[in-house]
C-alpha positions in Angstrom: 25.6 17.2 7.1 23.9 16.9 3.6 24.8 13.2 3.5 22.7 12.9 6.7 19.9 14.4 5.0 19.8 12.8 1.9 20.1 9.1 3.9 16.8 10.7 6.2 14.9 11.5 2.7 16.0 8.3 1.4 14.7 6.1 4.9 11.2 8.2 4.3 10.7 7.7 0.8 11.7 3.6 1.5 8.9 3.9 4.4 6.4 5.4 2.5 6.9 2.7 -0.2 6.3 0.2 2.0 3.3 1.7 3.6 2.0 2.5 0.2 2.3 -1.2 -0.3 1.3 -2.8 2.4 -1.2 -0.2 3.2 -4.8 -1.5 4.1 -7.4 1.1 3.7 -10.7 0.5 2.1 -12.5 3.6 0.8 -12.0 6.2 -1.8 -13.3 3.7 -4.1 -10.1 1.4 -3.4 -10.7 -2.4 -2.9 -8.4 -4.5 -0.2 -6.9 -6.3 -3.8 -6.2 -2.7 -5.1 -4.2 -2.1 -2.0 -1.8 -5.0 -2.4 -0.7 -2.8 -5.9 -1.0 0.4 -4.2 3.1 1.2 -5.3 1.3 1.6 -8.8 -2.0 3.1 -7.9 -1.4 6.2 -5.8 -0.9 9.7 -6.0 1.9 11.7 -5.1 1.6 15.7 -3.9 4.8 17.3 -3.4 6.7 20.5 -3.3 7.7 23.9 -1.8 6.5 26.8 0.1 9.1 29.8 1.3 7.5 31.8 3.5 8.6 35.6 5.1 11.8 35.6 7.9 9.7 34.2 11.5 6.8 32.9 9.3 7.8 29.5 9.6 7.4 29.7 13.4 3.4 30.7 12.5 3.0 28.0 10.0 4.4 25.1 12.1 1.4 24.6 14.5 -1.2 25.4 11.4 0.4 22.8 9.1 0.9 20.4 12.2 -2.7 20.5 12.7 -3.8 20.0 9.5 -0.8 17.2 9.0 -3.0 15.2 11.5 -6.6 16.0 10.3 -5.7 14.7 6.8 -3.6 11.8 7.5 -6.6 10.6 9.2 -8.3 10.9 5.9 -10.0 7.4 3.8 -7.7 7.7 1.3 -4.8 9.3 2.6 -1.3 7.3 3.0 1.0 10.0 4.1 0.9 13.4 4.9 3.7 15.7 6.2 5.3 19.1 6.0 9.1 18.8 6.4 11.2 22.4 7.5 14.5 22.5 5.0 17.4 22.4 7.0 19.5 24.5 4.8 16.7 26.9 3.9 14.8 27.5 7.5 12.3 29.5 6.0 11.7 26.7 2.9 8.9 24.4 4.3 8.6 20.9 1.8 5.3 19.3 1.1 4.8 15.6 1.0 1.6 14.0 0.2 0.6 9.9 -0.8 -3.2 9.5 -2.1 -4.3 6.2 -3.1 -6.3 8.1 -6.0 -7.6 11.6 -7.4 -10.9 10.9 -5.5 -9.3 10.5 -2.4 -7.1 13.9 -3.0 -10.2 15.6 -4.4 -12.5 14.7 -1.5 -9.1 16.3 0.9 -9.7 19.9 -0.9 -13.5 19.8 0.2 -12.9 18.9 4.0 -13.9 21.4 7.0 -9.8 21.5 8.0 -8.8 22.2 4.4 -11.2 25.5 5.1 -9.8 26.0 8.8 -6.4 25.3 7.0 -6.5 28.0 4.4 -8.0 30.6 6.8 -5.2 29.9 9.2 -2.9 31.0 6.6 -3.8 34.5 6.5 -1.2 35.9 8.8 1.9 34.2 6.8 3.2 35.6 4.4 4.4 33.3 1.3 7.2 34.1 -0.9 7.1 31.3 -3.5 4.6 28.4 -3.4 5.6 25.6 -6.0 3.2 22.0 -5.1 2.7 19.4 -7.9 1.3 16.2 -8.2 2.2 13.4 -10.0 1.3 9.4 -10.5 4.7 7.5 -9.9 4.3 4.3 -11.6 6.3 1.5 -9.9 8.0 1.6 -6.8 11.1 -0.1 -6.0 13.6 0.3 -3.3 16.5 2.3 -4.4 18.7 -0.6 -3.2 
């Protein structure tokens, strides 16, 4: 079952590098030329949040919602929450910005608000979300 897994993580992180590459937004102060080295250029959010027993059933139509809202975003390459499969009440975070400005503009939009007011009803047990620039991107075969 885990090998399953780690080939569905792999597929993703191979899609988002080619989406990341051969993305074509303009905005967040990225140029069409820019996006042809995007693999170098963007930002990456990711990480974990372990919420209470039957929490995860209240956070999947919140985080679904704001999912969409933000992945329609200038700026934004790829947004998703991902539910762990060995951990069911381990949700993973997955973010691809082309740039801080584009992430920074994300923390100031009306559903980042909505977002965090939905949240008041789950409770979290461990929240751990970093970012990080990942240089050059190459498939991993």
């Amino acid at each position: 079952m885990l090998g399953g897994f780690v080939s569905i993580t792999f597929a993703i992180a191979a899609l988002a590098t080619t989406r990341a590459r051969h993305c074509v937004r303009e905005g967040a102060g990225v140029t069409l030329k820019d996006n042809l080295k995007m693999e170098t250029l963007m930002l990456v959010v990711t990480g974990t949040i372990d919420v209470n027993d039957g929490d995860v059933e209240k956070l999947k139509p919140i985080v679904a919602k704001m999912a969409a809202a933000s992945r329609a975003e200038e700026g934004c390459i790829s947004y998703a929450f991902y539910q762990d499969l060995e951990e069911p009440n381990r949700v993973r975070v997955y973010e691809e910005w082309v740039n801080q400005d584009a992430l920074s503009a994300h923390f100031q939009t009306p559903h980042m608000a909505e977002f965090n007011r939905s949240l008041g009803d789950v409770k979290f047990q461990n929240m751990d979300i970093k970012k990080f620039e990942p240089g050059e991107m190459k498939p991993v075969m």
